[in-house]
N, C-alpha and C positions, 0 to 999 in steps of 0.2 A: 742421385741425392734429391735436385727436382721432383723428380717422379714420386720417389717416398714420401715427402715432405704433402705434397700436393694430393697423395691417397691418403695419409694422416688425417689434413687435414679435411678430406670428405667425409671419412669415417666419424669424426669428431662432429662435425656440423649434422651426418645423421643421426645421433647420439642424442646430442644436445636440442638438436634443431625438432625433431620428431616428437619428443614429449613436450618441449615448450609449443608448437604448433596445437597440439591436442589440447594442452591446459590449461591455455590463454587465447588463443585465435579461433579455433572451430570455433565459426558462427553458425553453422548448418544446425536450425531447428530441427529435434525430431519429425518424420513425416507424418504429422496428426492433422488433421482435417477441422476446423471452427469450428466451433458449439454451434447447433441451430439456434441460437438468437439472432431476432433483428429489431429495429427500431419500432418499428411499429409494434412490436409486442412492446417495450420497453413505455413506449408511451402511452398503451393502455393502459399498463398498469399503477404510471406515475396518476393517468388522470380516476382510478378506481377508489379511490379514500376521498370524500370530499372536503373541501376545506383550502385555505390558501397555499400555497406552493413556499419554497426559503425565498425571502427577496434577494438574495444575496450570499457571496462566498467571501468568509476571509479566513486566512491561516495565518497561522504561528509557528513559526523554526522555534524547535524549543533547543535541539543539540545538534552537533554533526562532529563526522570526521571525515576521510578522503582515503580513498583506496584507490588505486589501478583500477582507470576504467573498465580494461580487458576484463578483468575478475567479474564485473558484474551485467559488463554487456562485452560479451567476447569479439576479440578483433575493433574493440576500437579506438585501442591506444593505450599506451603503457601511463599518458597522464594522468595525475592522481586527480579523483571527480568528488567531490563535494557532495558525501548522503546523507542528508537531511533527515532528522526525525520531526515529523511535522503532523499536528491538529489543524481540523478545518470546524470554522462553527460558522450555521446556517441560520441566519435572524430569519422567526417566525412573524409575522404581523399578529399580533393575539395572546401569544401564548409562547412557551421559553424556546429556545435555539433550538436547533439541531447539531449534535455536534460527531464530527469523522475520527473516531481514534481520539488519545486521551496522552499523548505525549510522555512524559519518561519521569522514573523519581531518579532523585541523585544517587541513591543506589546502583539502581539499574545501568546509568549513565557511566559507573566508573565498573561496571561489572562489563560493559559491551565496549570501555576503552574510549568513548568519546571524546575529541579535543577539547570541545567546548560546550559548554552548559549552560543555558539561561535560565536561573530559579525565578527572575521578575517576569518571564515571558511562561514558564511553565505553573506561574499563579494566576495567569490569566485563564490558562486555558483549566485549570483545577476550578476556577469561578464557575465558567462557562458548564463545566461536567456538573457544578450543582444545581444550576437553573436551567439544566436544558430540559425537553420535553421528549429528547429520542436523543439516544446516544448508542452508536455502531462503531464495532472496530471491526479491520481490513483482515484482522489476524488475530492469531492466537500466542504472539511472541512481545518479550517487552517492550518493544520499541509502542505498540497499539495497546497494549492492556496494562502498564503496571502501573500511570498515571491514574487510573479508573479502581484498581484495586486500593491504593494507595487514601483514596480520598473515598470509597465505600471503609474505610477502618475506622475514620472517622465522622461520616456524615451515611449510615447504611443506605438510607432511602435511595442513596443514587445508583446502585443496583438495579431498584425495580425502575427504571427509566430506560435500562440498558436491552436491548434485544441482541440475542446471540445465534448463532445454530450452533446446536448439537458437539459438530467438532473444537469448537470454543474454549466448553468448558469442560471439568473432570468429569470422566474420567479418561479424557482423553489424553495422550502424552504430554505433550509440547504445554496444553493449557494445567495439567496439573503441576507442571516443575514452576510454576509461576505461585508469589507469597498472595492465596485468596485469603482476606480475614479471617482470625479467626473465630468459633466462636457464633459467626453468620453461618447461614442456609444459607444454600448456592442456587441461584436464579438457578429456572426451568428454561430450554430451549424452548423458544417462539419463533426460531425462521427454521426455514424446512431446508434439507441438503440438497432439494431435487432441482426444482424449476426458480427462475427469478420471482421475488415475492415483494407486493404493495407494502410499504414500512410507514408511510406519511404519505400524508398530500406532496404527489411532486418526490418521491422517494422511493426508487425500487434496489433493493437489498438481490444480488445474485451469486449466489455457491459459485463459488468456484475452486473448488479442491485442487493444488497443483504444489505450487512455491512451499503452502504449509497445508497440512488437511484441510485445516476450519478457513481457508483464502475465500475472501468473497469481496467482491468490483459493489460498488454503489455508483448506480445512475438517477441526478438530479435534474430535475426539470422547474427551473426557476418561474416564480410567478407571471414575468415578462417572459416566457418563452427559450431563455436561451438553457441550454442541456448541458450535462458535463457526465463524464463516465471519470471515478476516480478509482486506481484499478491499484489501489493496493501496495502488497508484497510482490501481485505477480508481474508488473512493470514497473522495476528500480526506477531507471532512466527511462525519459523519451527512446533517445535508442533501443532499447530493449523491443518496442512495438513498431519501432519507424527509423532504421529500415531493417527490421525484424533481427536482431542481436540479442540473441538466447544467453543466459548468463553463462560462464565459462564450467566447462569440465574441472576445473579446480575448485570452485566455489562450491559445486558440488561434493564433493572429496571431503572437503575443510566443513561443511557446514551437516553436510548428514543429513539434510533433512530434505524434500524437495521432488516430485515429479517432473522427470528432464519431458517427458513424452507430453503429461498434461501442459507442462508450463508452455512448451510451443504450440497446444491447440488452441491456452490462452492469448497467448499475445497473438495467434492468427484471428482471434474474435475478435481483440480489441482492434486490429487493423481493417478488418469486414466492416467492424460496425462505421469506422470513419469514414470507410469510405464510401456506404452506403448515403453517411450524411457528412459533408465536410466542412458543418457548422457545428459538429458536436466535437464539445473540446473535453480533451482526454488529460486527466491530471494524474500522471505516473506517482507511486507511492513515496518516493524518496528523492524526487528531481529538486528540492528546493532552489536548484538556479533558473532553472525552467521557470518557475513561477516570478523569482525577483526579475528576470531579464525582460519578461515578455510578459507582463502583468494586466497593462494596458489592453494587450491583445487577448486574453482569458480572463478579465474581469475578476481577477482575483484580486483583494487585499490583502494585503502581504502583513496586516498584524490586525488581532483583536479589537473590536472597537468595545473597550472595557464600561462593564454597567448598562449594556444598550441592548435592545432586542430589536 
């Protein structure tokens, strides 16, 4: 009876145990090899626009909800982790901000299931998308473009400020199921899918197709020198790049969309690059704890400094 009970239950735990292992735990990155970038390209081409550099980073948690770490960095814990949907605007000395992504409309927010919603913190960063002077999203999915579409419906101009590539916008999949105005012309691609490319003084714009087609990492180099790589869609978590936890085999499944092979030659670039320089600080796309805990230590502002440049 022992005996039976006790192959029962091995059979059962292989059953069980073997597709939960797969879905949730495989952290083995695809074996892809890092992009050939390095730093010093990055800094040529931050210092190739001339003009002054952002003085500075602050962002804005506009929503979030929590999901099982495991899901979006596999193997590292069934606790549920805090993903941030977050804009970043960049004070120009001169001339208006620069600003990271365009934060969420209340649509969008109750269509993607978020717990929580800040309309007071997502009017800052709507301010910010009007008076900026370059506005970049990481991505071609709501979380980065519906605050930007939402506020070109009614203020167009702030379109022609926005630089895209190609996979961005229509007619590409992912960027066409998103509401563009209507009624407007659709910006032209101005960044190239190939090589990293100057965007601003102190702003290099780099393709990175993987997580979504149009995924592109911005690396800035602030006017004091210090650097920051913020890498988007394709590093949810710090974890995701350190210590290399590719997001889960489920997430994939669930989400449809996503290069498992690129996403791991991404996050082995974004590890190369750190380690190449281990004063460049890397702002994962969705960490919003990462930034509140250790803010001091990445010179991040953790809200809008509202009316200021």
């Amino acid at each position: 009876m022992t005996r039976r009970l006790n192959l029962s239950l091995l059979v059962l735990l292989v059953l069980i145990g073997g597709p939960f292992y797969w879905l949730l735990l495989d952290n083995r990155p695809a074996d892809a090899a890092p992009q050939p970038i390095s730093i010093a390209e990055l800094r040529s081409l931050a210092a190739a626009i001339p003009g002054p550099g952002p003085s500075g980073i602050e962002a804005e948690l506009v929503a979030w909800h929590r999901v099982p770490g495991d899901l979006v960095a596999a193997g590292s814990g069934l606790k549920r982790r805090l993903i941030g949907v977050l804009a970043f605007r960049l004070p120009v000395q001169g001339r208006g901000p620069i600003v990271i992504d365009s934060g969420l409309t209340p649509a969008a927010a109750r269509a993607l299931h978020m717990e929580a919603y800040i309309q007071s913190r997502q009017e800052l960063v709507d301010a910010a998308l009007r008076s900026a002077s370059t506005i970049l999203v990481t991505g071609e999915q709501p979380e980065q473009l519906s605050g930007l579409l939402a506020q070109a419906a009614i203020a167009p101009g702030v379109l022609q400020r926005a630089r895209f590539n190609p996979l961005q916008l229509p007619p590409a999949p992912l960027a066409s199921a998103l509401p563009w105005p209507r009624g407007l012309a659709l910006p032209r691609p101005t960044l190239d899918q190939g090589r990293p490319q100057a965007v601003a003084p102190g702003v290099v714009a780099i393709p990175a197709p993987s997580r979504t087609p149009g995924s592109q990492m911005i690396f800035v180099r602030l006017a004091d020198g210090r650097e920051y790589l913020f890498t988007g869609p394709i590093a949810t978590l710090d974890q995701n790049w350190d210590p290399l936890r590719a997001p889960s085999h489920l997430l994939g499944l669930v989400s449809a969309v996503g290069d498992g092979r690129a996403v791991a030659s991404w996050l082995r670039t974004i590890r190369a690059l750190k380690n190449e320089d281990p004063q460049l600080t890397i702002i994962a796309g969705h960490d919003s704890d990462a930034i509140a805990w250790t803010k001091g230590h990445l010179g991040v502002q953790t809200h809008f400094a509202a009316g200021t440049d």
